[in-house]
BAKEPA-358595 format. One record per residue: x negated, z, y negated of N, C-alpha, C, CB in turn; residue number from 1. Coordinates in Angstrom, 2 decimals, decimal comma. Glycine has a CB too. Layout:
BEGIN
((X; Z; Y); (X; Z; Y); (X; Z; Y); (X; Z; Y); NUM);
...
% end
This chain:
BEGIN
((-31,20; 9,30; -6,00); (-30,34; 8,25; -6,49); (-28,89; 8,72; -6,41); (-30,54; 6,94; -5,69); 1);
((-28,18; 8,39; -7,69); (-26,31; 9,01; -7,39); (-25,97; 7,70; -7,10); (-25,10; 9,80; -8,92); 2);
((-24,72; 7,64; -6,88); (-23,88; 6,99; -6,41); (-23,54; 5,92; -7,98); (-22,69; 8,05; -5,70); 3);
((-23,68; 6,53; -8,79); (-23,61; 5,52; -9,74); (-24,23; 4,83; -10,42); (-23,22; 5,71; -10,30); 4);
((-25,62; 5,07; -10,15); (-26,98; 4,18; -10,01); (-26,42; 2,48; -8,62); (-28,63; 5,73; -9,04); 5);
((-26,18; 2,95; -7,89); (-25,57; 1,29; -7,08); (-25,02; 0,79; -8,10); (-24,29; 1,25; -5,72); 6);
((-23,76; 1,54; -8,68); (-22,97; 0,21; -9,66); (-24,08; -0,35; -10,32); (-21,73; 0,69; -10,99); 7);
((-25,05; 0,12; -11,29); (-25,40; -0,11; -12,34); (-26,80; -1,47; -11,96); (-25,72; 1,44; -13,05); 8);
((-27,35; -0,79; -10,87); (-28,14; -2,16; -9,59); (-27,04; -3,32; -9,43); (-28,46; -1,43; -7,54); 9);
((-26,01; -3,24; -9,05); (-25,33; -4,15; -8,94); (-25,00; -4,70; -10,02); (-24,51; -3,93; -8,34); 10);
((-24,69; -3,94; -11,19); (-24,20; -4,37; -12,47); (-25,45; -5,85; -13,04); (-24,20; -2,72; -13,63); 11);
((-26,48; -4,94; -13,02); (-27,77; -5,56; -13,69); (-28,20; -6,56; -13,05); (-28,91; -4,72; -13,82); 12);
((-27,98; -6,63; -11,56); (-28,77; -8,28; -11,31); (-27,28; -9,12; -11,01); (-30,17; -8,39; -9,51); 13);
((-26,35; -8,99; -12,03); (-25,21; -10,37; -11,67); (-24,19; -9,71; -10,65); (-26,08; -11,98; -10,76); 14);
((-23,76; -9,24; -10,29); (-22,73; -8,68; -9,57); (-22,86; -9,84; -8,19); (-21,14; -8,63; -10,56); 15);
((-24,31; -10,65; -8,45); (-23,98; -11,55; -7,13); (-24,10; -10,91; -5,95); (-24,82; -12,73; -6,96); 16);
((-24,19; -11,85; -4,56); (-24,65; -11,46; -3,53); (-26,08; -10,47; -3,35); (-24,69; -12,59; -2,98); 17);
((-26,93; -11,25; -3,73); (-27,92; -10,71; -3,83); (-28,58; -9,09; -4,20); (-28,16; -11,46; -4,43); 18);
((-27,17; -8,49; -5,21); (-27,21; -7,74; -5,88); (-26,03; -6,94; -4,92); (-27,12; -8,18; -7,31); 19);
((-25,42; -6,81; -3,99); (-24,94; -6,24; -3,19); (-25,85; -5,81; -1,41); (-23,77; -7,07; -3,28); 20);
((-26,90; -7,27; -1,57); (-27,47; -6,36; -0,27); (-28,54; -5,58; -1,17); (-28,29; -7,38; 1,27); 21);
((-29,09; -5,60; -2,00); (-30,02; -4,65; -2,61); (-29,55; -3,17; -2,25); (-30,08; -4,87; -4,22); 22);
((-28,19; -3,34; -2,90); (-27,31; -2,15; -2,83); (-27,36; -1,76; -1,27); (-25,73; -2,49; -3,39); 23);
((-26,78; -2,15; -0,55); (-26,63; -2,30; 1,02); (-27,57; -1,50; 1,89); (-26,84; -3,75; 1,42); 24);
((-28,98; -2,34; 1,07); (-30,44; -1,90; 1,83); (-30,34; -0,06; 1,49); (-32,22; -2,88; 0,86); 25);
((-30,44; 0,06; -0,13); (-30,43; 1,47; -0,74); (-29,96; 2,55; 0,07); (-29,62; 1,52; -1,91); 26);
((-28,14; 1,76; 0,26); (-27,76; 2,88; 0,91); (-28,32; 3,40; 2,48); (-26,41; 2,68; 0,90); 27);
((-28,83; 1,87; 3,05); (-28,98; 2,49; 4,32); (-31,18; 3,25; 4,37); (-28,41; 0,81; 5,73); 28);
((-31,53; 2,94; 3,25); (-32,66; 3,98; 2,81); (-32,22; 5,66; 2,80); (-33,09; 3,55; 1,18); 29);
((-31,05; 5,73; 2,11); (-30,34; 7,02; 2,27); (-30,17; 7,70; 3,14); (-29,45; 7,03; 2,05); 30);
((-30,00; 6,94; 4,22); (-28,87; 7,44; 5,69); (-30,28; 8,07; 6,14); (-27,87; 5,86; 7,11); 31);
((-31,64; 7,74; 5,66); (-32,58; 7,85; 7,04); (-32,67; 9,87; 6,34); (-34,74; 6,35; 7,09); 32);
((-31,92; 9,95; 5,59); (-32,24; 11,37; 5,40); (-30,84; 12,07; 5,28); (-33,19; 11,61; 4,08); 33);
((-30,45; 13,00; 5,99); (-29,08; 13,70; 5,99); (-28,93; 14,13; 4,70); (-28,91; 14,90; 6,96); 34);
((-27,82; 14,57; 4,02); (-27,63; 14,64; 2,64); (-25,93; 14,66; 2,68); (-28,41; 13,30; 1,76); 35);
((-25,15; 15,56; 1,86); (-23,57; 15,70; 1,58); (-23,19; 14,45; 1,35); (-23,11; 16,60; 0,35); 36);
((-24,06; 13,46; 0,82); (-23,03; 12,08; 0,61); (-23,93; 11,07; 1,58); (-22,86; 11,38; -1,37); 37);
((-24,18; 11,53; 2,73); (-24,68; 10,32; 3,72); (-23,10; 9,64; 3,79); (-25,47; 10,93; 5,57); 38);
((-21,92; 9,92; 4,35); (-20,61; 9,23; 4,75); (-20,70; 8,37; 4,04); (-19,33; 9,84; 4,67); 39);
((-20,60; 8,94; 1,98); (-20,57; 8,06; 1,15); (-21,12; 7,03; 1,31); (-20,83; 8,37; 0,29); 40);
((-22,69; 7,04; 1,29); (-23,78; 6,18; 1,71); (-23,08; 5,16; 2,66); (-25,01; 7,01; 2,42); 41);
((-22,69; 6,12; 3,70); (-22,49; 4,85; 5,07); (-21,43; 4,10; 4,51); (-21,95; 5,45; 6,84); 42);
((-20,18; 4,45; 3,92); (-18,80; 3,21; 3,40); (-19,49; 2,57; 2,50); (-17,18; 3,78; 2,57); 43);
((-20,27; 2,87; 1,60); (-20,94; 1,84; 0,36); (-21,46; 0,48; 1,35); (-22,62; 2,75; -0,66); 44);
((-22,45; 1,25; 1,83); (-23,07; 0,04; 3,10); (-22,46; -0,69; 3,40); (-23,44; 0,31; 4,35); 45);
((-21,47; -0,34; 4,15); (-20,77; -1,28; 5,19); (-19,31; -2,48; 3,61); (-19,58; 0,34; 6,94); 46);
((-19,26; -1,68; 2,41); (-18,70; -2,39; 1,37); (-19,22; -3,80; 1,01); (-18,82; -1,60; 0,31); 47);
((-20,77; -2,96; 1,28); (-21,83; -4,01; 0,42); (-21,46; -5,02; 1,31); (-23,68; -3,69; 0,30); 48);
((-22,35; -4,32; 2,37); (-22,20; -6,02; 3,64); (-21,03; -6,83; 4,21); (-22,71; -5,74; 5,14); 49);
((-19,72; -5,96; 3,54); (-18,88; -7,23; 3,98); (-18,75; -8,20; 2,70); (-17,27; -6,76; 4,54); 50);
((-19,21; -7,49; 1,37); (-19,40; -8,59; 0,52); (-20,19; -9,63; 0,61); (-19,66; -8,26; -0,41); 51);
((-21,82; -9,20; 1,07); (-22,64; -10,29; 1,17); (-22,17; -11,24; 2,19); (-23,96; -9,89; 1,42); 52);
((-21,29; -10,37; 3,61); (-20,98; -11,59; 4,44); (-19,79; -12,41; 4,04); (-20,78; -11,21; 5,82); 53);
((-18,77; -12,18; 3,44); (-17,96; -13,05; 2,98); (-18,79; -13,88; 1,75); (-16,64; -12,29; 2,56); 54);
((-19,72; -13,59; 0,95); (-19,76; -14,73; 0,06); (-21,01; -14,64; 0,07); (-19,08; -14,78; -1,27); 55);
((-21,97; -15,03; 0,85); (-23,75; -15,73; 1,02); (-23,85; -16,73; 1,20); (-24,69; -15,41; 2,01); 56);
((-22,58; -17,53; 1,55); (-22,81; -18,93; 2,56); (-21,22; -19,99; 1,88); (-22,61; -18,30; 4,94); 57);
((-21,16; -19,39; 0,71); (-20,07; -19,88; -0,06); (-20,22; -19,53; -1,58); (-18,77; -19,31; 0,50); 58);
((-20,01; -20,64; -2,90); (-19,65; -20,22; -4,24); (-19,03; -18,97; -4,24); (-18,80; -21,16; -4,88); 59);
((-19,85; -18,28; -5,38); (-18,57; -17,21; -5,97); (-18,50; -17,26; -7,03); (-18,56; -15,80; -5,80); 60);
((-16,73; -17,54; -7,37); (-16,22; -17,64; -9,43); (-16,52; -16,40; -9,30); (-14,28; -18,06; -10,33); 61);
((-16,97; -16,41; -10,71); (-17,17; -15,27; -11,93); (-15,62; -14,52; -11,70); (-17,45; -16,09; -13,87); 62);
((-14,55; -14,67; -11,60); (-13,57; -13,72; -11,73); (-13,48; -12,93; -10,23); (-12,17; -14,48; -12,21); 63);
((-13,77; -13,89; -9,40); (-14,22; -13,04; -7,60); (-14,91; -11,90; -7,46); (-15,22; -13,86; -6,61); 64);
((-16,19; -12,56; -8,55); (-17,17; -11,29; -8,13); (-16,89; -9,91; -9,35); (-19,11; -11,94; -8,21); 65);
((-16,20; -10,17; -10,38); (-15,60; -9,29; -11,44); (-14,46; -8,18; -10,81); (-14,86; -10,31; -12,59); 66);
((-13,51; -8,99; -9,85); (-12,97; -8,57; -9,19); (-13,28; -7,18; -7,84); (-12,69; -9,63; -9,02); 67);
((-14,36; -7,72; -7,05); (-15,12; -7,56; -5,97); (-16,03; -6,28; -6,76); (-15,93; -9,10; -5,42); 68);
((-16,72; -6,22; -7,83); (-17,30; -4,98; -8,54); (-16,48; -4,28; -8,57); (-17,80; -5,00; -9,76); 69);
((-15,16; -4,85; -9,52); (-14,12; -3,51; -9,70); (-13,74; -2,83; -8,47); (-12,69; -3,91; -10,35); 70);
((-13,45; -3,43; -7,49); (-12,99; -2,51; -6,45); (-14,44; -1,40; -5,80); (-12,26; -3,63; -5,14); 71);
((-15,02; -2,56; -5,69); (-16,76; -1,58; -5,52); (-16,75; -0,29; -6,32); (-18,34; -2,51; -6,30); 72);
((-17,03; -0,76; -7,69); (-16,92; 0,74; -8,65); (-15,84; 2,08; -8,19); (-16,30; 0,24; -10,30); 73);
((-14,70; 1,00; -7,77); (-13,28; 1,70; -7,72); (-14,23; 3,10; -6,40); (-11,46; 0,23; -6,86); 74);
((-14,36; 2,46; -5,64); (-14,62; 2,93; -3,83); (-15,70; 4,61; -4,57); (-16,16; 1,03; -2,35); 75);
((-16,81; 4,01; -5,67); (-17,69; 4,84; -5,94); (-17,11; 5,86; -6,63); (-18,68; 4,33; -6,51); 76);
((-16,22; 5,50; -8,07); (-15,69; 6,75; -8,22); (-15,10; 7,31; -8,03); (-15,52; 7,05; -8,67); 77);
((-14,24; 7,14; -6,65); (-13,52; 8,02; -5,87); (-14,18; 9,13; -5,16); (-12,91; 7,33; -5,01); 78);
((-15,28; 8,37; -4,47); (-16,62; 9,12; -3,97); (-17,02; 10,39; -4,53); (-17,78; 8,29; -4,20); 79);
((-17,45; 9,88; -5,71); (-17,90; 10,94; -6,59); (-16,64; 11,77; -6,93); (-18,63; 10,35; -7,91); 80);
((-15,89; 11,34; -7,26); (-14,96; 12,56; -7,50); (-14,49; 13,30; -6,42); (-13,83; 12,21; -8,15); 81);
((-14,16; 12,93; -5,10); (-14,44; 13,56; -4,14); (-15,41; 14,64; -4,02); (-14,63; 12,81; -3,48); 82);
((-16,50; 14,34; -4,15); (-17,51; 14,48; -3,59); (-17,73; 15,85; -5,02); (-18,53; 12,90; -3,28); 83);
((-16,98; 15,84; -5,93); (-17,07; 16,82; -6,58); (-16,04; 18,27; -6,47); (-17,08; 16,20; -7,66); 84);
((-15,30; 18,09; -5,61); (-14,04; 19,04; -4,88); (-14,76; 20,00; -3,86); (-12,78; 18,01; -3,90); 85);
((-14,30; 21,06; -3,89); (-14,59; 22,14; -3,33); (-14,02; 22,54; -2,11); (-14,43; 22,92; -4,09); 86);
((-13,08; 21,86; -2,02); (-11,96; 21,86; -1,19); (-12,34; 20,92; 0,01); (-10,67; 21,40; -1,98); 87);
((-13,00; 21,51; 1,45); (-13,38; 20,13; 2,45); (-11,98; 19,18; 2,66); (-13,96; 20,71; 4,23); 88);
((-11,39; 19,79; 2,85); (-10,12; 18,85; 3,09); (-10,00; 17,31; 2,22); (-8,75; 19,80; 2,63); 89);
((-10,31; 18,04; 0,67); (-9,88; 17,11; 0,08); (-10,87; 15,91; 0,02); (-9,49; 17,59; -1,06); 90);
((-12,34; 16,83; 0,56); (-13,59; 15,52; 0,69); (-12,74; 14,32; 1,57); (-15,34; 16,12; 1,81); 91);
((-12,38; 15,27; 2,56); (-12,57; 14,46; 4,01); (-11,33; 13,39; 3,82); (-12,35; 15,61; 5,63); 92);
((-10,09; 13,87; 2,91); (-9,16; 12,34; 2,77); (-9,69; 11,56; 2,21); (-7,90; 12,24; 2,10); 93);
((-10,58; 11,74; 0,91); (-11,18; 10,84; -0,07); (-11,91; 10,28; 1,18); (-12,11; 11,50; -1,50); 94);
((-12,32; 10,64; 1,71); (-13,56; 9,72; 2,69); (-12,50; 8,75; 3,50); (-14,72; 10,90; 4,07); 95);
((-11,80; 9,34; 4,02); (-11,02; 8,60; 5,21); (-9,60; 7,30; 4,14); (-9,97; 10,36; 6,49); 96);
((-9,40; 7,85; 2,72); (-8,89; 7,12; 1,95); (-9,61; 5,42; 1,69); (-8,86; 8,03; 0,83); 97);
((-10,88; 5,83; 1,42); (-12,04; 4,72; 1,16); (-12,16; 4,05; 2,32); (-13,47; 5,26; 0,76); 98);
((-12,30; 4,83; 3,44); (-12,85; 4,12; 4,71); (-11,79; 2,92; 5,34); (-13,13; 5,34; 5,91); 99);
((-10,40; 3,35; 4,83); (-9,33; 2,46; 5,27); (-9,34; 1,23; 3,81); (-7,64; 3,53; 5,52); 100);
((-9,47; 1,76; 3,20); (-8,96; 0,75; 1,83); (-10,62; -0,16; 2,21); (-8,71; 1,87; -0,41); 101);
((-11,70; -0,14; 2,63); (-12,82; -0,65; 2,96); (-12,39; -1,86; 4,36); (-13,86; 0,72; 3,32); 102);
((-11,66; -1,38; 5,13); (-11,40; -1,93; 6,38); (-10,30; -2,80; 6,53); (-11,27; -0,98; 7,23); 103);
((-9,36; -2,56; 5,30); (-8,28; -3,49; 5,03); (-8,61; -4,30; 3,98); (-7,06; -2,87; 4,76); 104);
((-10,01; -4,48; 3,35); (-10,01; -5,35; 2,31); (-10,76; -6,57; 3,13); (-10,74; -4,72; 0,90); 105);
% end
């Protein structure tokens, strides 16, 4: 599974909740096997689940969760483009870039 298979899971069942722990579960299916984008894996996860926990137990407008994808997508194709650099350094800001912009949202 790439990283841009989640958007497209998420895309397809409604960008709802529901469609973020799917995502959530995936990634942490991932983790049980080491792999260059486990990190990735692990910030997607922890993306997903602060989405499902901010909005499972509350409405979400259509422009929230439009919103809430875009930044999702945003997190993934950083990932991937990261994750396409040769350069460890430059993995390791992209990672630590995401991991803060994840923790301040």
């Amino acid at each position: 599974m790439s990283l841009t298979e989640l958007v497209e899971i998420i895309e397809d069942q409604g960008k709802g909740v529901r469609a973020y722990a799917e995502c959530a579960r995936m990634c942490r299916d991932r983790l049980q096997s080491r792999s260059g984008l486990s990190a990735a894996y692990l910030l997607l996860t922890i993306a997903a689940d602060k989405f499902v926990d901010a909005y499972d137990d509350q409405p979400l407008l259509s422009q929230r969760a439009e919103d809430e994808f875009l930044r999702f997508k945003g997190y993934v194709d950083q990932l991937q483009a990261g994750e396409q650099q040769t350069d460890a350094t430059v993995k390791l800001e992209t990672l630590n870039r995401i991991a803060a912009e994840i923790a301040n949202h």
